[in-house]
C-alpha positions as CSV (number, residue, x, y, z in Angstrom):
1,X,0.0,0.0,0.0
2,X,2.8,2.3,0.6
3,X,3.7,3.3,-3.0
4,X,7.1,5.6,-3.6
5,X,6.4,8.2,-5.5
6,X,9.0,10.2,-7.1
7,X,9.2,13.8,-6.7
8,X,8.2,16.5,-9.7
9,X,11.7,17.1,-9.8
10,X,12.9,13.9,-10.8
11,X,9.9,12.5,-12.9
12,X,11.0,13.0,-16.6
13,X,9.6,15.9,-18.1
14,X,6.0,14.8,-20.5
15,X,6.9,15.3,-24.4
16,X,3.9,18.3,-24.3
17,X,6.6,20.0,-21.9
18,X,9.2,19.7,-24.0
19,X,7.9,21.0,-26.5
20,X,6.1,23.9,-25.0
21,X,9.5,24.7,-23.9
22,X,11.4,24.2,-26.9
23,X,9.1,26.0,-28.6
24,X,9.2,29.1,-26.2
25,X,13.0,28.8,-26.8
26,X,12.4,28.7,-30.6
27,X,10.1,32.4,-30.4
28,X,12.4,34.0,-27.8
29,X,15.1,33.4,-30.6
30,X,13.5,34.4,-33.3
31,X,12.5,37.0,-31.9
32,X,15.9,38.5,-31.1
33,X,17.2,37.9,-34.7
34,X,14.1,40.0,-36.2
35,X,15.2,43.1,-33.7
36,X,18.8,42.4,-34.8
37,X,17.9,42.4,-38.3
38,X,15.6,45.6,-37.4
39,X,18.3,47.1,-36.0
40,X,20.7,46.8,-38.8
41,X,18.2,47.8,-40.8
42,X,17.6,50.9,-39.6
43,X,21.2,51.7,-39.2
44,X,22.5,51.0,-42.6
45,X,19.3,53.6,-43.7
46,X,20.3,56.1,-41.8
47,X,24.0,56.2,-43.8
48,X,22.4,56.3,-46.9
49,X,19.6,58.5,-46.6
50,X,22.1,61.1,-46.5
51,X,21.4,63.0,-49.8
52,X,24.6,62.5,-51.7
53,X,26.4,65.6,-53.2
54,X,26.5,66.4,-57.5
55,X,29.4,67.0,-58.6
């Protein structure tokens, strides 16, 4: 009758919960390379929106 249960800590994690996490993971990413790109972006405009002189 007295069944050992193993704590939440040690039970492996379900494969919903790693995937919820990976996919958090995967978003969080993402969306640090599309602020970086953003970023860039809006640097490398403000060079060449500098109207460029006639010679």
């Amino acid at each position: 009758m007295n069944e050992t249960r193993k704590s939440d800590k040690t039970r492996p994690e379900s494969r919903e919960d790693r995937l919820g996490k990976a996919l958090r993971a995967n978003l969080a990413r993402r969306k640090a390379q599309a602020r970086a790109r953003a970023d860039h972006k809006e640097g490398g405009q403000a060079e060449n929106s500098a109207p460029e002189s006639e010679e």
